[in-house]
C-alpha positions in Angstrom: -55.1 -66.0 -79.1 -57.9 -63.5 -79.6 -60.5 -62.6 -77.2 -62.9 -64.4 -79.1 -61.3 -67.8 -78.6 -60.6 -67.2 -75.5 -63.8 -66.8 -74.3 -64.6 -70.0 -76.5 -62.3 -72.0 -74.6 -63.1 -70.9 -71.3 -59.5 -68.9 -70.7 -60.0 -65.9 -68.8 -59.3 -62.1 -71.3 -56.1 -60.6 -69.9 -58.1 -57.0 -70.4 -58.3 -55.1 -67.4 -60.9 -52.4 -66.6 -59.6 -49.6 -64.2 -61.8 -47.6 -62.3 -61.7 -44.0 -62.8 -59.6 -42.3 -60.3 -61.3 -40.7 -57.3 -59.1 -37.4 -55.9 -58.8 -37.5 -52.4 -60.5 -35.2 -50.0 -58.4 -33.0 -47.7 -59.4 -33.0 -44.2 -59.3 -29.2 -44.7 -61.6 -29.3 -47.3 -63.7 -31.5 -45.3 -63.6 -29.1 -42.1 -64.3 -26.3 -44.2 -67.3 -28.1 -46.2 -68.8 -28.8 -43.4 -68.6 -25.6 -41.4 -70.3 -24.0 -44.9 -73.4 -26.6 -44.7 -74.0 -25.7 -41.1 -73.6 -21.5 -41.7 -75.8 -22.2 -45.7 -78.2 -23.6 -43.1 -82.2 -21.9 -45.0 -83.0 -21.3 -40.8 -80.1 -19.0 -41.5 -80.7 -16.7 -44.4 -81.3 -13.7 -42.9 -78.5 -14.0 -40.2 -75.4 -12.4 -40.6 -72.1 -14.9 -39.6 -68.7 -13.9 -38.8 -66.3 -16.9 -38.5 -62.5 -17.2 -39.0 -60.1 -20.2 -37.5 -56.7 -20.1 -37.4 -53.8 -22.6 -36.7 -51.2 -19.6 -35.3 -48.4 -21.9 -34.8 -48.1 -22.8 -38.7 -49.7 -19.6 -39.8 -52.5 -21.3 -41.4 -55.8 -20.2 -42.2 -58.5 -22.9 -41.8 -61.4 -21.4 -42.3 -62.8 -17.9 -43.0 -66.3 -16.0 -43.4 -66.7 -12.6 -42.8 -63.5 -12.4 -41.0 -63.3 -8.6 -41.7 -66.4 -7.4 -41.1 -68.4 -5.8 -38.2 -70.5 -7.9 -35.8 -71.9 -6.6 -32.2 -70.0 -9.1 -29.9 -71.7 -8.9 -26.9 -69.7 -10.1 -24.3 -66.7 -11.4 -26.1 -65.7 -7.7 -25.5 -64.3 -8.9 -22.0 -62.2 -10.8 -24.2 -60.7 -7.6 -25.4 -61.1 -5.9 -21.7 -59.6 -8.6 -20.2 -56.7 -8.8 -22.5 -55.8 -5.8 -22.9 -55.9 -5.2 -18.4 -53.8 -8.0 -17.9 -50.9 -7.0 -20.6 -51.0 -3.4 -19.1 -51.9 -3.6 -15.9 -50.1 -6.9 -15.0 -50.9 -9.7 -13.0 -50.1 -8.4 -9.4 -51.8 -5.3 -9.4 -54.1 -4.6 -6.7 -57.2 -2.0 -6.3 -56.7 -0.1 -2.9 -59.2 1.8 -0.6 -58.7 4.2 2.0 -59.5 5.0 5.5 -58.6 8.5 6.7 -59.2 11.2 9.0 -60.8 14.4 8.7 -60.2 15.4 12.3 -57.9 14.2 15.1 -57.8 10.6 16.7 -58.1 11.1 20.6 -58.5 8.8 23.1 -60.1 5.9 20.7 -62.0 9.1 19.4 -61.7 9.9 16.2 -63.4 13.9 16.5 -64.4 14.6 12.7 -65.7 12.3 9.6 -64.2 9.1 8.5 -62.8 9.5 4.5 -63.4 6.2 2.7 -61.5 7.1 -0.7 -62.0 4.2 -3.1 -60.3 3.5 -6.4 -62.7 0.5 -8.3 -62.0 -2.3 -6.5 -64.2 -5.4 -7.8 -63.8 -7.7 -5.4 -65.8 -6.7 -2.0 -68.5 -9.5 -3.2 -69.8 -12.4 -1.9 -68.9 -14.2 -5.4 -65.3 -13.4 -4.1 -65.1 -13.2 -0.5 -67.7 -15.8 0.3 -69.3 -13.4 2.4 -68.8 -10.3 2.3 -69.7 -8.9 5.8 -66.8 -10.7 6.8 -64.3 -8.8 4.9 -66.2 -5.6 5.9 -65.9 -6.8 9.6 -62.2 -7.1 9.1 -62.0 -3.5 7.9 -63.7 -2.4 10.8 -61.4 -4.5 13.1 -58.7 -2.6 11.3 -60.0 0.5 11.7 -60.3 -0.2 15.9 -56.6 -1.8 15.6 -55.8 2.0 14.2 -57.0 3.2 17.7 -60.6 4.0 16.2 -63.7 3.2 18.3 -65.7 6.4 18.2 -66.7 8.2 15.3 -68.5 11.4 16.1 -69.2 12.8 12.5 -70.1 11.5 9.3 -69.3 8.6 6.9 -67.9 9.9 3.6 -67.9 8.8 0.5 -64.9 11.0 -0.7 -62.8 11.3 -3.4 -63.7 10.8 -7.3 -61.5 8.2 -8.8 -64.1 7.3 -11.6 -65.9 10.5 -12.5 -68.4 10.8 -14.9 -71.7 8.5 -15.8 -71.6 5.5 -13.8 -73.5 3.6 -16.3 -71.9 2.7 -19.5 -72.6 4.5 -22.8 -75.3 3.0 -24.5 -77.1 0.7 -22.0 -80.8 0.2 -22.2 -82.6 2.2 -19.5 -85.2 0.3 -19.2 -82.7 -2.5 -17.7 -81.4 -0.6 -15.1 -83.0 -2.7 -12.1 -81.8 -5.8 -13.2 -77.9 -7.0 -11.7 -76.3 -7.2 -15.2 -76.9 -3.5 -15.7 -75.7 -1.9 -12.2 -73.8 1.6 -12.4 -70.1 1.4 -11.1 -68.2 3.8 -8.9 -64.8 4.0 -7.3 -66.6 2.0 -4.1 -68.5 -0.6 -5.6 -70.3 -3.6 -3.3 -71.4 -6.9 -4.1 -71.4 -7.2 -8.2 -73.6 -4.4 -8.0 -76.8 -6.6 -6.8 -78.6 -7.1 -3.2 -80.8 -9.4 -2.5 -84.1 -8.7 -1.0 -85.7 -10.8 1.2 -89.4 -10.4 1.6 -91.6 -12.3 4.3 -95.4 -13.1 5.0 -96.8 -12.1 7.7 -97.8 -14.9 11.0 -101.1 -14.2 10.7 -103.4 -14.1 7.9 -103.4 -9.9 7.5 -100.2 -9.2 9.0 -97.9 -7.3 6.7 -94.5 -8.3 4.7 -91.1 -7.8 5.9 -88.5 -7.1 4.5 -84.6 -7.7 4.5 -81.6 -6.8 2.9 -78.0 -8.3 1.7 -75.3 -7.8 1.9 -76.3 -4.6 4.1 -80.3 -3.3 5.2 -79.0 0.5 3.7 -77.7 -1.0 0.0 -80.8 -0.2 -1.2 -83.6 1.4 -0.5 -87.0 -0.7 -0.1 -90.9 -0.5 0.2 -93.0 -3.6 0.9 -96.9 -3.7 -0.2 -97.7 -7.1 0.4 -100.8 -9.0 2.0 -100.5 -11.8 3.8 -103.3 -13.8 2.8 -104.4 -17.7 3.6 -105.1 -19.1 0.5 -102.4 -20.4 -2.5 -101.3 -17.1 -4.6 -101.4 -17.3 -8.0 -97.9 -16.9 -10.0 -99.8 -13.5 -11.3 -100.2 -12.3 -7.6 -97.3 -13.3 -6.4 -94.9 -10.3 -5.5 -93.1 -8.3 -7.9 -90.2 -5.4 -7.7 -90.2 -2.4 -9.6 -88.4 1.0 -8.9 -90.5 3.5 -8.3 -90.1 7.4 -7.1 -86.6 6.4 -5.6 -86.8 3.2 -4.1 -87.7 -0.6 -5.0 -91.5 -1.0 -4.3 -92.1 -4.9 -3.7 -96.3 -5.4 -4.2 -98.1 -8.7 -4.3 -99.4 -11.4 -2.0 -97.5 -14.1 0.1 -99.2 -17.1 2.2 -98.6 -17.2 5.7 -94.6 -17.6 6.2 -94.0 -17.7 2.5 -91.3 -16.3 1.1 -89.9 -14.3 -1.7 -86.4 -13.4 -3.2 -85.3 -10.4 -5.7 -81.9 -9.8 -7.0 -81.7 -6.1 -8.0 -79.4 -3.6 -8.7 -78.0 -1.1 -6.3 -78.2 2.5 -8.1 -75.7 4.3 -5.2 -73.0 2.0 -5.1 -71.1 4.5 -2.9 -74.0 4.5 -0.4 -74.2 1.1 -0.5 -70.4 0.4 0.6 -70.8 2.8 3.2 -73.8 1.1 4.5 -72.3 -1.9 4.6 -68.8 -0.6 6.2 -71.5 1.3 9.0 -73.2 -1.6 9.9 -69.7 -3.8 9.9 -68.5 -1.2 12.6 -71.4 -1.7 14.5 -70.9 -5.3 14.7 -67.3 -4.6 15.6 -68.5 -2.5 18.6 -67.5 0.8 16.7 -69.6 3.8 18.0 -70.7 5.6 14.8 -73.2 8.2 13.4 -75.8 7.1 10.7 -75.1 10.1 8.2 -73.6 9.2 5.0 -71.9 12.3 2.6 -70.6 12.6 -1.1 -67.4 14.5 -0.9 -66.0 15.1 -5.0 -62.8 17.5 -3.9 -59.8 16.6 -3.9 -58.9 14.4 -0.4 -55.6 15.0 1.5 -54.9 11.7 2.3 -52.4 12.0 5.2 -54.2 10.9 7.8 -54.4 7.2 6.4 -56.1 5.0 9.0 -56.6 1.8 7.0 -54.8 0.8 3.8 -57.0 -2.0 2.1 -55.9 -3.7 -0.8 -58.1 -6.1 -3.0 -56.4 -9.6 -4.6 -54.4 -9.6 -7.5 -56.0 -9.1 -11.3 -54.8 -12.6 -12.0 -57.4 -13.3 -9.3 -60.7 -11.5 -10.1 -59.8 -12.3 -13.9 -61.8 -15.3 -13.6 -64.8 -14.0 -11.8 -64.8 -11.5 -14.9 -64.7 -13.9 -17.5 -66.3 -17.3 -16.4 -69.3 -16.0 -15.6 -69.4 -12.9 -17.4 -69.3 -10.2 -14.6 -70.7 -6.9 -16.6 -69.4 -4.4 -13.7 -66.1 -6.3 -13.2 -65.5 -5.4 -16.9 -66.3 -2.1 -16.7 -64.0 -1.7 -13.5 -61.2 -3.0 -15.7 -62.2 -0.5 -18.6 -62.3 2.7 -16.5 -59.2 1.7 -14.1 -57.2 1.6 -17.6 -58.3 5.1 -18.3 -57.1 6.3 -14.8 -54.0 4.0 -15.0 -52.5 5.2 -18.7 -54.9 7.9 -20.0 -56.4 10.8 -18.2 -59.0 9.7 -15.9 -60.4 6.4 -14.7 -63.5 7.1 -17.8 -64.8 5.5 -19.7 -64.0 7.6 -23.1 -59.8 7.4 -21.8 -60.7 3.8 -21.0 -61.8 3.7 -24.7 -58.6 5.1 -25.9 -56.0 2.9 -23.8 -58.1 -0.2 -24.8 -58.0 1.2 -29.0 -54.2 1.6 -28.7 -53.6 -1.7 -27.3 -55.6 -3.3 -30.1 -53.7 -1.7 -32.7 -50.1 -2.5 -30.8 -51.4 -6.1 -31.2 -51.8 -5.1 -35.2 -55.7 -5.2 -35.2 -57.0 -2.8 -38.1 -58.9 0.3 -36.4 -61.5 0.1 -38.4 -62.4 -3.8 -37.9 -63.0 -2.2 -33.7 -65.4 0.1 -32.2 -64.9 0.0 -28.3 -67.7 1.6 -26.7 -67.4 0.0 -23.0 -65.7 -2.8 -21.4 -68.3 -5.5 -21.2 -70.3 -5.6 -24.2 -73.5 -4.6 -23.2 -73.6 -1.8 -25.1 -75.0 -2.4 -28.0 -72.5 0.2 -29.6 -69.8 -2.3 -29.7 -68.5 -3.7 -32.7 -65.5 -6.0 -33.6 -64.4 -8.2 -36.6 -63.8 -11.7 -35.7 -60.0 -10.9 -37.3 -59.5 -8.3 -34.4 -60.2 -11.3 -31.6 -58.2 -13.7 -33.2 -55.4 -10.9 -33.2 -55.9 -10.8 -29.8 -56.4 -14.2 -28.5 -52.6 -14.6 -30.5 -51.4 -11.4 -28.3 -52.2 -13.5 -25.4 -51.5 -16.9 -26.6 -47.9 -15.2 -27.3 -47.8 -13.8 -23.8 -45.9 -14.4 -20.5 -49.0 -14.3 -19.0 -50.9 -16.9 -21.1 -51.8 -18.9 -18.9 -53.1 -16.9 -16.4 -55.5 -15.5 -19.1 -56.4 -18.8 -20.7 -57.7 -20.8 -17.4 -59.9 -17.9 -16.4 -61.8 -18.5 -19.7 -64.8 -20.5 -19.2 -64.2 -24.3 -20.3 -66.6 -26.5 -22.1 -68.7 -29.0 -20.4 -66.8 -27.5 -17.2 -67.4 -24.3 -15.6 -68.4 -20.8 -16.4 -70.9 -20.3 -19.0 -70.3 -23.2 -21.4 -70.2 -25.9 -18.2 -73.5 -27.5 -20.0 -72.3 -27.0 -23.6 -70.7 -29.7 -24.9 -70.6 -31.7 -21.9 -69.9 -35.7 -22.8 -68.4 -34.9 -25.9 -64.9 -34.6 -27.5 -64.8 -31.4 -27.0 -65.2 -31.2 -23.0 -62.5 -30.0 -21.7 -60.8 -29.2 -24.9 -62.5 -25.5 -25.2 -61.8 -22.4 -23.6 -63.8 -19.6 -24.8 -65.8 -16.6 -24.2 -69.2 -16.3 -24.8 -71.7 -13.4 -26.0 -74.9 -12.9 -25.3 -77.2 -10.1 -26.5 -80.8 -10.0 -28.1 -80.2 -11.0 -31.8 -76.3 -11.3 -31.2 -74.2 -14.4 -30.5 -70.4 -14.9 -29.8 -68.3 -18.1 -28.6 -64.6 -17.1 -29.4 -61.3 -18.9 -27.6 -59.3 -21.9 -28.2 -59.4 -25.5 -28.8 -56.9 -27.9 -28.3 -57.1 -30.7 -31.0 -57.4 -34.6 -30.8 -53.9 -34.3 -31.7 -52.6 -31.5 -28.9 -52.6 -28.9 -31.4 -53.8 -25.2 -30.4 -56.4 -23.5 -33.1 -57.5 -20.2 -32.2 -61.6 -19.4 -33.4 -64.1 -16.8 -33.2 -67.2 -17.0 -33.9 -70.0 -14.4 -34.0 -73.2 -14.0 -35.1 -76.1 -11.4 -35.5 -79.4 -10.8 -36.3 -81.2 -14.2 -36.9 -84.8 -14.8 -36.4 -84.2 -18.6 -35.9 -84.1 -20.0 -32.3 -81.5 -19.3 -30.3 -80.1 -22.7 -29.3 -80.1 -22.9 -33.1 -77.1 -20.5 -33.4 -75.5 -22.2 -30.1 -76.1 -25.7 -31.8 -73.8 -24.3 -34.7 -71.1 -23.0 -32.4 -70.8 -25.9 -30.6 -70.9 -28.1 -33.6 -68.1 -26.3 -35.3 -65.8 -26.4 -31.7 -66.6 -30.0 -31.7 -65.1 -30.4 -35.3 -62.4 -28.7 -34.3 -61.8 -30.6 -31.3 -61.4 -33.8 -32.8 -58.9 -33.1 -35.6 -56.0 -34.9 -35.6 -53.8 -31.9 -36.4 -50.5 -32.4 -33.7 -48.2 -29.8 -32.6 -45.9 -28.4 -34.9 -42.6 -30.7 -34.7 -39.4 -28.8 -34.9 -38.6 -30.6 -38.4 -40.9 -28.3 -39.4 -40.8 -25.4 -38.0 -37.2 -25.5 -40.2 
């Protein structure tokens, strides 16, 4: 029967028409389409991205950009510091600081200066300790349990376990008053920062008072405010500034207003001194208000206290979660002391390089300038931090080093990104954070409980900020929901 009659007779033509076949899409090639329309973004042009994601367990490569070259990290160079301090260092080990004698201990006298020998320890902080007094106060009930209660000379600062500049190579000067850019030393107080408390007046005239924490001597102050009776405008207000050697607070206050300043301490020796002096005055310690810098050598033989600060596995997260800038660089110079030639930063440098390249990170895709990424003389390929995020991943001590990474939509500085997604939870990554330079680099557990490792840096945009951070997240969130599963031992053979 031809068509023709078919069609005549109403019988239905046995010809069938198939559709053109339609390849399917890989959920890689999805993933990595998708990741290109966010980073091909026009707000983008003129930015300069660094991305590479790996799957470490099969060996796979899911997406790459600029996975070799050079990018200013900011502060995913505590990834590295961190790293690299825990795998050397170890998890137990413990900063100490001395108390000694110069001079004999009679009669609850001790006749001579007290030696406070330090050797970086991060931790005497409130963000640590809760309040710090209290562990200075324990010192100084130490110090009395020794058969101390009398000091008749001075309070020295002795020793110099981290010689050198105390600020790292590279920082802008012109930050120096604010708490993320404090100098460290071998005695270091309180992140670096005190908080200044500045008070109106009663009485309409009266001057400003001022306070200081954690100790009145951690920094030096000068008040020039009015108390005055009607509302100060935000441009009257006070303000701090450092000028010819001391933080001058000027400005207005209403009666019993207040105001608080967060600044950096520039003496950081001074400053634990002043806090141990007024601790042992509390304690009912007699003691002289002279402070001294003593560089020579110290025979310590005359130990009165032995002090010993928490683990590394401990202070690791109030490096990383929130980003602690001095904590870093207390990691970076104790390496240099610990394996090199002194606690410096240039043999902090070199102990931190030769890790990296133990790991098998190219030399040239690193350039370690200081341990906390605020110089902006840092540089790092996104391939060098996945090398490193393996190193740990790979590593007895993985664990440790992964919960003291911030977590997404939790804690640290991602708690508000990502929050109510897929993804909460599911991150735990470092970020960076520098003028015209971006970083969120960690890893990501899957929909599927697979483990991806990322990194993710960008530079030199003139878009919005939250623009670049809208992109990070958005990539973490597609990796958080793939459906990849663990590798099952079928085929791993």
């Amino acid at each position: 029967m031809g068509a023709s009659v078919a069609r005549a007779q109403g019988v239905a033509s046995t010809t069938v028409v198939t559709p053109p076949r339609v390849p399917a899409v890989s959920p890689w090639a999805s993933l990595r389409a998708g990741i290109d329309s966010l980073l091909d973004d026009p707000a983008f042009a003129n930015a300069h991205w660094g991305v590479l994601i790996v799957d470490p367990v099969r060996g796979d490569t899911l997406y790459s950009r600029n996975a070799g070259k050079l990018f200013m990290p900011a502060s995913n160079e505590k990834l590295i510091t961190g790293a690299v301090a825990l795998a050397r260092l170890g998890p137990t080990y413990r900063w100490t600081t001395l108390l000694a004698a110069r001079g004999r201990v009679k009669a609850g006298t001790l006749n001579g200066d007290l030696l406070v020998i330090g050797s970086g320890d991060p931790s005497m902080s409130d963000a640590m300790r809760g309040d710090v007094r209290a562990s200075f106060d324990s010192l100084a009930d130490q110090l009395k349990a020794a058969g101390v209660k009398r000091i008749t000379g001075r309070l020295v600062h002795a020793g110099d376990a981290m010689p050198g500049d105390i600020y790292g190579l590279g920082w802008a000067h012109d930050d120096f008053d604010e708490p993320y850019s404090a100098p460290v030393d071998e005695l270091f107080l309180n992140e670096g920062f005190a908080r200044v408390v500045v008070r109106a007046g009663t009485k309409v005239g009266r001057g400003a008072t001022a306070s200081v924490l954690p100790a009145a001597g951690a920094v030096p102050i000068r008040t020039m405010v009015r108390t005055v009776a009607a509302p100060v405008a935000p441009s009257e207000r006070p303000q701090v500034a450092w000028e010819d050697g001391a933080y001058l607070v000027r400005g207005s206050l209403t009666v019993r207003d207040s105001a608080m300043f967060a600044v950096a301490i520039r003496e950081p020796g001074r400053a634990w001194l002043a806090a141990l002096r007024e601790a042992l005055v509390r304690r009912g310690v007699s003691v002289r208000a002279q402070y001294a810098r003593d560089t020579a050598r110290v025979n310590v033989r005359d130990t009165l206290v032995r002090w010993l600060s928490p683990t590394l596995a401990q202070v690791l997260p109030v490096l990383e979660k929130p980003s602690q800038n001095q904590i870093a660089e207390l990691f970076f110079r104790t390496l240099g002391g610990a394996f090199d030639s002194a606690a410096t930063e240039r043999a902090g440098r070199r102990v931190v390089t030769a890790q990296l390249v133990s790991w098998g990170v190219d030399s040239s895709h690193v350039a370690v300038r200081d341990g906390s990424g605020l110089s902006r003389h840092d540089y790092v390929a996104p391939d060098a931090l996945i090398r490193v995020l393996d190193a740990m991943r790979r590593s007895a001590d993985s664990t440790t080093f992964r919960s003291s990474l911030p977590v997404a939509g939790v804690d640290g500085t991602i708690a508000n990104r990502l929050r109510g997604t897929l993804a909460q939870g599911r991150v735990q990554a470092k970020t960076g954070t520098l003028d015209k330079a971006r970083s969120l680099s960690g890893y990501v557990t899957t929909s599927g409980g697979a483990t991806l490792l990322f990194s993710m840096l960008a530079n030199n945009w003139t878009t919005n900020v939250r623009a670049v951070e809208r992109v990070q997240d958005a990539i973490a969130l597609r990796l958080a929901i793939l459906p990849l599963g663990p590798l099952a031992d079928a085929d791993r053979r």
